[in-house]
C-alpha positions as CSV (number, residue, x, y, z in Angstrom):
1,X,94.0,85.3,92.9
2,X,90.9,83.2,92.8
3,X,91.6,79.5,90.9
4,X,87.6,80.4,89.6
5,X,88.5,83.9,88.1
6,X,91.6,82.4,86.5
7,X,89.3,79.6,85.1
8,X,87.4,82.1,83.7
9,X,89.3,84.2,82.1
10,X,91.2,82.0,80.3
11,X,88.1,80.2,79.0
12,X,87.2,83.3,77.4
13,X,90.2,83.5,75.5
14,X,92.4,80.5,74.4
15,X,95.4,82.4,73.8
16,X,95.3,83.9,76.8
17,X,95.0,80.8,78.7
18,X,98.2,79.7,77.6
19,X,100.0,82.8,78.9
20,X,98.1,81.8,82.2
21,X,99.3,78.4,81.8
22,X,102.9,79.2,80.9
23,X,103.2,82.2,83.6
24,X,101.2,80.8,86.7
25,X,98.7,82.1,88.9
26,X,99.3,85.7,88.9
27,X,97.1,88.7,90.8
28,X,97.2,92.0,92.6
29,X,96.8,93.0,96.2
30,X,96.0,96.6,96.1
31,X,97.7,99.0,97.8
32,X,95.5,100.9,100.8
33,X,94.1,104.3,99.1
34,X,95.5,107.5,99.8
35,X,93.4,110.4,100.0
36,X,92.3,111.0,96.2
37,X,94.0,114.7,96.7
38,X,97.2,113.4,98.2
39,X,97.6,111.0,95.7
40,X,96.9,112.9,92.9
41,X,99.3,115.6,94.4
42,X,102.0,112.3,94.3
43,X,100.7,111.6,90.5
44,X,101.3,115.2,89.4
45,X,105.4,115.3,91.1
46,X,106.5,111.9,89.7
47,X,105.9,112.9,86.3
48,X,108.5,112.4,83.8
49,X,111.0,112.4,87.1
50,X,113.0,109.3,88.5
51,X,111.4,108.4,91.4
52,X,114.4,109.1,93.8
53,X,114.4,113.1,92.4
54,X,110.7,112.6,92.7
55,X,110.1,111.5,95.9
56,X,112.3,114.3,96.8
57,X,110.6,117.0,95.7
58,X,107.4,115.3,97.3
59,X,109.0,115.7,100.6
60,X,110.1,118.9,100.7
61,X,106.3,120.0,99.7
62,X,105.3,117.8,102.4
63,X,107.6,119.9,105.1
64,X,107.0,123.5,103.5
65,X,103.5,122.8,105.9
66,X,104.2,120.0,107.8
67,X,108.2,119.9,109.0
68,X,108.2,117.9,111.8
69,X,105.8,114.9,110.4
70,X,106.8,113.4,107.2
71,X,103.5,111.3,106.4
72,X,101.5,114.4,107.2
73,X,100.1,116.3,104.4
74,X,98.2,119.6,103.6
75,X,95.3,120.8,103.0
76,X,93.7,121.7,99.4
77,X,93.1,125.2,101.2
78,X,96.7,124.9,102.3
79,X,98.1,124.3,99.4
80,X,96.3,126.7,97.1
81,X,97.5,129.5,99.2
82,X,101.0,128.5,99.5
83,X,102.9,130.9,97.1
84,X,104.0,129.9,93.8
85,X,107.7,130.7,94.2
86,X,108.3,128.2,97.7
87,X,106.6,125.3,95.4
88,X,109.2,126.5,92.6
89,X,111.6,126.5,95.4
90,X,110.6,122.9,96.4
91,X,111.7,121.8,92.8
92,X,108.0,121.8,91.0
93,X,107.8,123.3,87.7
94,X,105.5,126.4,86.6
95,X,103.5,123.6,85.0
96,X,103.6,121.3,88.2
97,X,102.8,124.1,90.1
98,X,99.9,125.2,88.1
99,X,98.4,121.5,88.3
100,X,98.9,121.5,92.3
101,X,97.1,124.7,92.3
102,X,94.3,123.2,89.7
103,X,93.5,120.3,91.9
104,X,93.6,122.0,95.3
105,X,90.7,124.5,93.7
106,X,89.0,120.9,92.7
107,X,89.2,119.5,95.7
108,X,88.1,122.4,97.2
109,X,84.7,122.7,94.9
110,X,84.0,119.0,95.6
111,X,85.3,117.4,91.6
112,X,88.0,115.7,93.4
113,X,86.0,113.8,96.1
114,X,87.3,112.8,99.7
115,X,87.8,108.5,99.7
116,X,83.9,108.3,101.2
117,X,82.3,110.2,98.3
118,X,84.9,108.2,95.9
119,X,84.8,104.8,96.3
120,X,80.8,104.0,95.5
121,X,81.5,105.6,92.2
122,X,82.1,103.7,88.8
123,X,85.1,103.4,87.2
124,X,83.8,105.9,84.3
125,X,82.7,108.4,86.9
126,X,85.9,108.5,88.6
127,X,87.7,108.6,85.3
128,X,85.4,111.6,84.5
129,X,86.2,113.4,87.6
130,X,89.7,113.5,88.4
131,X,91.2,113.5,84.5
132,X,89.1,117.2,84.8
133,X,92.4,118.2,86.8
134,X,95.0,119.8,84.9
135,X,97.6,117.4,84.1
136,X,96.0,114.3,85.4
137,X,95.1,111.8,82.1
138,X,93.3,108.9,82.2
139,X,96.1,106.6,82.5
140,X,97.1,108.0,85.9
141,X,93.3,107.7,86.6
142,X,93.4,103.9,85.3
143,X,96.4,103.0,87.6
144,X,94.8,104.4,90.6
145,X,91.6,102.2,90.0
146,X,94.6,99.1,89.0
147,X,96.6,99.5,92.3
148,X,94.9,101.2,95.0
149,X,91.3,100.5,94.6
150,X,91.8,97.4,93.2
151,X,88.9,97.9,90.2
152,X,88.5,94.4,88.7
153,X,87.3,95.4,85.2
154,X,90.4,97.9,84.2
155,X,92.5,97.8,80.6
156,X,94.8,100.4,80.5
157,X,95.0,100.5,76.4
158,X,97.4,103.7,76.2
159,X,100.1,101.8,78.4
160,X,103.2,100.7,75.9
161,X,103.6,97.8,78.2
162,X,100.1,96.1,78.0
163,X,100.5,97.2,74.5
164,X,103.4,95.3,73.9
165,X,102.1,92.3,76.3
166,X,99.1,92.3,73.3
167,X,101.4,92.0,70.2
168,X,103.5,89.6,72.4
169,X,100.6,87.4,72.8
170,X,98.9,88.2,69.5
171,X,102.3,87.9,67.3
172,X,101.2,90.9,65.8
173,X,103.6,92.9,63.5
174,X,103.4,96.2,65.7
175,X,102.0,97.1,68.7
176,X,97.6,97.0,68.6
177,X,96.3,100.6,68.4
178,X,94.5,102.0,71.5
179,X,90.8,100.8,70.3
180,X,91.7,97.8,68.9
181,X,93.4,97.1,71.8
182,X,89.8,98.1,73.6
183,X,88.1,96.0,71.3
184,X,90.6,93.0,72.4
185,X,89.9,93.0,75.4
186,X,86.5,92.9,74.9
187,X,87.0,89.1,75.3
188,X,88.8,89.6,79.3
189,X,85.8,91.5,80.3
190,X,85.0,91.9,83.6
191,X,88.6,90.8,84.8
192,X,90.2,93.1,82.8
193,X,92.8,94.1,85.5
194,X,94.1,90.8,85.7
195,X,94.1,90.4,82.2
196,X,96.4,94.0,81.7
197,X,98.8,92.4,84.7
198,X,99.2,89.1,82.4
199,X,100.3,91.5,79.0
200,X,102.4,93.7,81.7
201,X,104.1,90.2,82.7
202,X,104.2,88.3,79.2
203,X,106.6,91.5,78.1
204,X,108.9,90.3,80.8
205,X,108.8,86.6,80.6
206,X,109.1,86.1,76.9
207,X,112.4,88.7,76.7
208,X,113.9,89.0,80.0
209,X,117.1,90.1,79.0
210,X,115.8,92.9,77.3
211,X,115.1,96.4,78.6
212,X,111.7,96.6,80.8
213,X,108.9,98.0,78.4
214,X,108.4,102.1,78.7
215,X,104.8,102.0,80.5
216,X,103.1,105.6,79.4
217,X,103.0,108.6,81.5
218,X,100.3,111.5,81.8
């Protein structure tokens, strides 16, 4: 993480400056990007699921098309057709299922964009497009633009964790609401990412002995 970006974000804000301080240099190297369809199909299985039962299911949908080639993947048109009962059969719910079949149609009409067509977009734009699938929310949305494209200027304010990090740092009573939260972090803008990492962390470092923080799921 840049020493500059550091600097200035804990200008902006004194009392973040001495989480900075107390924590040490602290950033994110994003992940690479998956496809946006293949990671929103990833999103929409690892809902509400431990990630070993999860990652599970996610292979066996990979193989109902692709048997022989685990880090293949198929189609939207692929998908779509694929009959509801061998997805049930894979371990999705009817709900799970309906979402898969929701974003293969919106991938297939051009709402869920191939990487090209996504990644000159704006945060707010991408936000806009892919929360339009069913079951995808904007916090799924947020941690895409967090950990795989690596968007600088990102608060996720629905997350219990950064909303803890914020009544950590702001010895608040309770936890901020979601738009005073927003209105925070006014103050972090336009390294809001880094500032959300910081609250994720400060949950750790001030009670480490404690359970890790619940994040939120769509």
């Amino acid at each position: 993480m840049s020493e500059r970006i550091l600097a200035q974000l804990a200008a902006a804000d004194p009392v973040m400056a001495r989480l900075i301080a107390a924590v040490g240099p602290y950033g994110l190297v994003p992940r690479a990007a998956d496809a946006p369809f293949r990671h929103l199909a990833r999103a929409i299985t690892y809902q509400q699921l431990n990630g070993v039962a999860a990652g599970t299911i996610f292979r066996r949908l990979v193989a109902l098309f692709h048997p022989d080639d685990p880090e293949a993947f198929p189609t939207p048109a692929q998908l779509l057709a694929m009959p509801d009962a061998r997805l049930r059969a894979a371990g999705y719910s009817a709900s799970k299922v309906a979402a898969l079949k929701d974003l293969s149609a919106k991938a297939l009409d051009g709402t869920v964009p191939d990487t090209a067509t996504l990644l000159p977009l704006d945060d707010d734009a991408i936000v806009a497009r892919l929360t339009a699938v069913r079951g995808i929310g904007r916090w799924t949305v947020e941690m895409m633009l967090m950990f795989q494209l690596g968007r600088p200027d990102v608060l996720p304010v629905d997350d219990l964790g950064v909303r803890k990090g914020a009544q950590l740092l702001d010895k608040l009573e309770e936890m901020p609401k979601p738009r005073e939260l927003a209105e925070r972090g006014e103050a972090w803008g336009p390294y809001r990412t880094l500032a959300g990492l910081y609250l994720w962390r400060i949950a750790d470092f001030t009670a480490p002995q404690k359970a890790p923080v619940k994040r939120s799921q769509d």
